[in-house]
MILOFI-181158 format. One record per residue (C-alpha): residue number from 1; residue in three letters; x, y, z. Coordinates in steps of 0.1 Angstrom, whole numbers, plus 5000, padded with zeros to 4 digits. Layout:
# residues N
NUM/ALA/X/Y/Z
...
# end
This chain:
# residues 294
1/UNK/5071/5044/4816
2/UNK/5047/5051/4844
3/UNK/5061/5074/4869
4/UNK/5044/5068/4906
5/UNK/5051/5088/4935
6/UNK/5040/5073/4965
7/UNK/5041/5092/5002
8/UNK/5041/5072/5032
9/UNK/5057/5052/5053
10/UNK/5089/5036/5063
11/UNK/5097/5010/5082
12/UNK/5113/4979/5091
13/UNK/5093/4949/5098
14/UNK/5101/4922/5128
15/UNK/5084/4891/5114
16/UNK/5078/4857/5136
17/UNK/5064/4827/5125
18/UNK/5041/4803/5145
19/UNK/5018/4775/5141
20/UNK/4992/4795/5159
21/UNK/4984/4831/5174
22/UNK/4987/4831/5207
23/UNK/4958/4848/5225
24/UNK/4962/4872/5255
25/UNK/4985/4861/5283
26/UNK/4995/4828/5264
27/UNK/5033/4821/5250
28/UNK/5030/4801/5219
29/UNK/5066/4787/5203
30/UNK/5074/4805/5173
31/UNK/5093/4786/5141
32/UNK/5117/4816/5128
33/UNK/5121/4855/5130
34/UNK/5132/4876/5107
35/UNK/5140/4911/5099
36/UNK/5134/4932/5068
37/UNK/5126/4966/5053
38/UNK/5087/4976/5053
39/UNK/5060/5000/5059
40/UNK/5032/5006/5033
41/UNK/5047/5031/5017
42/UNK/5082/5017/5012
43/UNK/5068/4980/5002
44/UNK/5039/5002/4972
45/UNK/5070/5018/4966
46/UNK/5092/4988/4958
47/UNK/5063/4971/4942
48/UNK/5059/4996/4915
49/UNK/5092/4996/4906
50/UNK/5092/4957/4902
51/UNK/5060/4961/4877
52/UNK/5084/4987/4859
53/UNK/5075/5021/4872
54/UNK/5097/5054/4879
55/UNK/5093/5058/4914
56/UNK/5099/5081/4942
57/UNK/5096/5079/4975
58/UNK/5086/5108/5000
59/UNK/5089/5102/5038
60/UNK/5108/5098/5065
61/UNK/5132/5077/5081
62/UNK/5153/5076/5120
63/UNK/5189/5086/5121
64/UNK/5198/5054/5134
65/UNK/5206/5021/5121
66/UNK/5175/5008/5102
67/UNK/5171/5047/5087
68/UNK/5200/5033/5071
69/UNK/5191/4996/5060
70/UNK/5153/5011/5048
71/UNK/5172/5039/5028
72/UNK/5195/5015/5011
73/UNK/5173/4992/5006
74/UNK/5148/5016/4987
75/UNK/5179/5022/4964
76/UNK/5185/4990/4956
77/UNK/5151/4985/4944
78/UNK/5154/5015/4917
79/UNK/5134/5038/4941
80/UNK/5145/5073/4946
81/UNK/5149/5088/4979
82/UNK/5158/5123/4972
83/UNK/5127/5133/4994
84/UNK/5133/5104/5023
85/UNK/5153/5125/5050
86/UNK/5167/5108/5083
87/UNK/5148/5127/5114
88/UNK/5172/5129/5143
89/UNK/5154/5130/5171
90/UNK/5129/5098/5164
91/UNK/5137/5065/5155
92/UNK/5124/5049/5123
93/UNK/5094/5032/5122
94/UNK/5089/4996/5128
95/UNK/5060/4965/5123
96/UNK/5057/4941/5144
97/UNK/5041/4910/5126
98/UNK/5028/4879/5132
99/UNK/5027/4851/5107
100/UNK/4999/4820/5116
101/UNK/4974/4801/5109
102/UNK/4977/4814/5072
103/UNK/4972/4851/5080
104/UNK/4987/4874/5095
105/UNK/4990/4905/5123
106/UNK/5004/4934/5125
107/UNK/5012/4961/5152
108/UNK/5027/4995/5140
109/UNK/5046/5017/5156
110/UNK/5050/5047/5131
111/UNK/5084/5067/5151
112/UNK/5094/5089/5122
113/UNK/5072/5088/5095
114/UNK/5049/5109/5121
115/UNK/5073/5139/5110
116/UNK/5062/5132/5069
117/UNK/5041/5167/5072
118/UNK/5024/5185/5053
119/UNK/5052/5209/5048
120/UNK/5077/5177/5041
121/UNK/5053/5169/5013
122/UNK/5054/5207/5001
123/UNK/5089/5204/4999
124/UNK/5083/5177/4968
125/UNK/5055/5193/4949
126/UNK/5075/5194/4919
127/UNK/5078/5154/4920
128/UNK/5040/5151/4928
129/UNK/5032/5181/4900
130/UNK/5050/5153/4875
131/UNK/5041/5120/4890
132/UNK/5008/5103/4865
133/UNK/4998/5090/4900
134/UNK/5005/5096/4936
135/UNK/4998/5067/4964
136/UNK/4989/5076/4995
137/UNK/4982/5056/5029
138/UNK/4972/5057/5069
139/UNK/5007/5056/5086
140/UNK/5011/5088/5089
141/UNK/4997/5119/5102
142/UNK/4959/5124/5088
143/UNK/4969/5160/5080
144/UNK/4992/5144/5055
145/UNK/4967/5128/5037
146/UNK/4940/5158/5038
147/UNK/4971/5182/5025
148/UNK/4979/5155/4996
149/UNK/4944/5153/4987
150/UNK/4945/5189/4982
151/UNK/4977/5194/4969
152/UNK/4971/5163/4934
153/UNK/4934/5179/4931
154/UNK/4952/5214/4924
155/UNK/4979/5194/4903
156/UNK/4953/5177/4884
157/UNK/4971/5146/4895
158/UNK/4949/5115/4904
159/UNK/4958/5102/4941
160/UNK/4948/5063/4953
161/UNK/4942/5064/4991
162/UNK/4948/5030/5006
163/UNK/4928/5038/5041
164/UNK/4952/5013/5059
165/UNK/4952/5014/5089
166/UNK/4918/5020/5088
167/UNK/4905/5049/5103
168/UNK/4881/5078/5093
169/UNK/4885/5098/5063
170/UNK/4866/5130/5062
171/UNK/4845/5132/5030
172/UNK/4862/5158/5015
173/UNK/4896/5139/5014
174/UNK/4875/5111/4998
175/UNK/4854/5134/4970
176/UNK/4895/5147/4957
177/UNK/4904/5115/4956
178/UNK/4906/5095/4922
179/UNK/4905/5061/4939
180/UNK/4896/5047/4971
181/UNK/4909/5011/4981
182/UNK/4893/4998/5011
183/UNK/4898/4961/5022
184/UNK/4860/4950/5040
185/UNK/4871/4957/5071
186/UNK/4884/4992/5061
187/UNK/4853/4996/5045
188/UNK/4829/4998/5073
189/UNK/4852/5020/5091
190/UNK/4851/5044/5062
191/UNK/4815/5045/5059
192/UNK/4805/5035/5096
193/UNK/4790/5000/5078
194/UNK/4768/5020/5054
195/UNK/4749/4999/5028
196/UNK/4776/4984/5004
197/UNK/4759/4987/4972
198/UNK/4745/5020/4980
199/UNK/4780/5033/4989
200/UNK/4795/5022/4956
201/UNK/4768/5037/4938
202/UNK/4774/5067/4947
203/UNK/4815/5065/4940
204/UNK/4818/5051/4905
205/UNK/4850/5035/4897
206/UNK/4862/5052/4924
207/UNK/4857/5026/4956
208/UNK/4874/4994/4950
209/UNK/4870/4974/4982
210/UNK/4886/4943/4984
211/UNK/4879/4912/4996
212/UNK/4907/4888/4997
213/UNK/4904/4854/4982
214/UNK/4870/4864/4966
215/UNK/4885/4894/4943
216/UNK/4877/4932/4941
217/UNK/4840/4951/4943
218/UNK/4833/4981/4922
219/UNK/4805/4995/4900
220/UNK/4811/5006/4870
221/UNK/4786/5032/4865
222/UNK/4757/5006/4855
223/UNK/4762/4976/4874
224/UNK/4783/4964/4905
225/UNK/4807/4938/4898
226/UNK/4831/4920/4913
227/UNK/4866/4906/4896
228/UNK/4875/4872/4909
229/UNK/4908/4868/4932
230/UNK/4936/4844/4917
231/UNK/4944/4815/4939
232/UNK/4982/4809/4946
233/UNK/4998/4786/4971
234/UNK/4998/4809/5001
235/UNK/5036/4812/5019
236/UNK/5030/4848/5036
237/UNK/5001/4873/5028
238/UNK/5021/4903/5039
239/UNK/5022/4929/5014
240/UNK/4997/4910/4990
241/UNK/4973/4947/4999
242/UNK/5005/4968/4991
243/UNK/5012/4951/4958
244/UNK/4978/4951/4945
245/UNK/4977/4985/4951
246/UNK/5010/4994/4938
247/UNK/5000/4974/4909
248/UNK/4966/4993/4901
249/UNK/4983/5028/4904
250/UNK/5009/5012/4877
251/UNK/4984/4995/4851
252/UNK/4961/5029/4855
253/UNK/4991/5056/4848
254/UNK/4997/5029/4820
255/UNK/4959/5042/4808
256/UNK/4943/5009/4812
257/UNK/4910/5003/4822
258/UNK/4895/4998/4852
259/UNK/4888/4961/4847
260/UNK/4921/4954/4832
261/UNK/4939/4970/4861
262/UNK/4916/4953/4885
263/UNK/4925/4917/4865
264/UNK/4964/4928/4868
265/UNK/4964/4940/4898
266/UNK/4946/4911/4916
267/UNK/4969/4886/4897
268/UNK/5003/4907/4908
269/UNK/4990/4907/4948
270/UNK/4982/4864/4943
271/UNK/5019/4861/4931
272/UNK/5027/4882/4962
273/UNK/5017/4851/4989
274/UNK/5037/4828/4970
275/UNK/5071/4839/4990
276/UNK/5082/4848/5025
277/UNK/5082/4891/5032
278/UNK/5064/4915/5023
279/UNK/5089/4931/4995
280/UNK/5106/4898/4984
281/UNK/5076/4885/4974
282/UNK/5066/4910/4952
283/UNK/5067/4900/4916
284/UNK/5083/4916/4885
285/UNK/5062/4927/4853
286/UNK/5075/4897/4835
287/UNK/5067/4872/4862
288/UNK/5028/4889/4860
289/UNK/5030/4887/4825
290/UNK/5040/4850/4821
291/UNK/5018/4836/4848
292/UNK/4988/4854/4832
293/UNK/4999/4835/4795
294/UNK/5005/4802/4815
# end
């Protein structure tokens, strides 16, 4: 079994629905609202477990009521939260999304998991020290991530960065990293729009950037390539990014290649968009594995 630890954050998301976006200083009528555990961390988290991983989850929650909801709620989903402690004096994190015009927006406000430090993560090195691969995002503090990335290099433990939110990554943090998954727009924030092919050149089946509907862009070490996206009936693109990469740390700590992975991992975030909310729509390892045979 692939055992995944995955630091970052927790939330809960507040999710509308509308025919359209409204644009600045315009009220739109919205179809339904709804509200459900989140965060990037919390939704790779459940994700891997789904597609059959050990996981554990290191970060933070509020003391308050949706500290509680996110921590049962990570339980329930075969996560362990040993290393998810309620802060007291910050409430939990929440997203604010908005689902239209078949897409979607999100506004973040992180609360707690700004307190999941570098010295919270220290506090779970033996978990990291055993994990086959450690996940890692942008919602919370950049010291975090430059700490982690230091921390699996001297483990020997490979660590997938999802840069989301997007913001800039120093090049150290990106050099200890084992693999780099940059959506298009993340991308030219990373490399401040840098030649593409150039850029994957010089990080081998390291920077996977994806591009939605069109599949996944690597090189392999002699050629760039890209491995087509699966088209699904879309009902919610929320955590389709989370689930793919949940689903690439799984099928790599399962020691497959990078193709493969890519192939599973694009197929598990399609399945994703076929239900409402970011964690219900994840899919189990059986559902991959029979829509792949079908």
């Amino acid at each position: 079994m692939a055992k995944i630890a995955v630091i970052g954050s927790l939330s809960i998301d507040l999710v509308v629905s509308a025919d359209k976006r409204p644009q600045a200083g315009e009220t739109v009528l919205g179809n339904s609202f709804e509200t459900v555990p989140g965060g990037k961390g919390a939704n790779q988290a459940v994700a891997a477990a789904w597609l059959g991983a050990e996981v554990i989850m290191i970060g933070r929650v509020g003391n308050d009521s949706f500290g509680n909801v996110i921590l049962e709620n990570l339980k329930a989903n075969q996560v362990k939260t040993q290393y998810v402690e309620p802060v007291t004096h910050a409430r939990s994190g929440t997203a604010h999304i908005t689902l239209a015009e078949g897409d979607n927006s999100i506004v973040v406000v992180k609360g707690a998991n700004d307190f999941t430090t570098p010295e919270y993560v220290r506090k779970a090195e033996t978990a990291i020290r055993d994990a086959d691969v450690v996940l890692i995002q942008c919602e919370v503090p950049d010291e975090t991530v430059e700490y982690t990335a230091d921390l699996c290099e001297r483990l020997g433990v490979p660590l997938l960065l999802n840069p989301a939110p997007a913001r800039p990554i120093s090049k150290d943090v990106i050099a200890r990293s084992a693999f780099i998954t940059p959506n298009e727009h993340e991308y030219k924030i990373l490399f401040d729009s840098a030649d593409r092919s150039e850029v994957l050149r010089k990080y081998p089946n390291k920077l996977i950037i994806t591009e939605g509907k069109k599949g996944v862009r690597f090189f392999n070490g002699e050629k760039e390539m890209v491995i087509p996206g699966v088209t699904m009936p879309v009902v919610d693109t929320t955590g389709a990014g989370d689930t793919f990469n949940a689903a690439f740390a799984v099928a790599i700590a399962e020691g497959k290649s990078i193709e493969n992975t890519l192939e599973f991992a694009n197929l598990a975030a399609a399945l994703s968009v076929t239900k409402f909310g970011a964690q219900s729509g994840m899919p189990t390892m059986d559902e991959v594995q029979r829509s792949k045979q079908g």
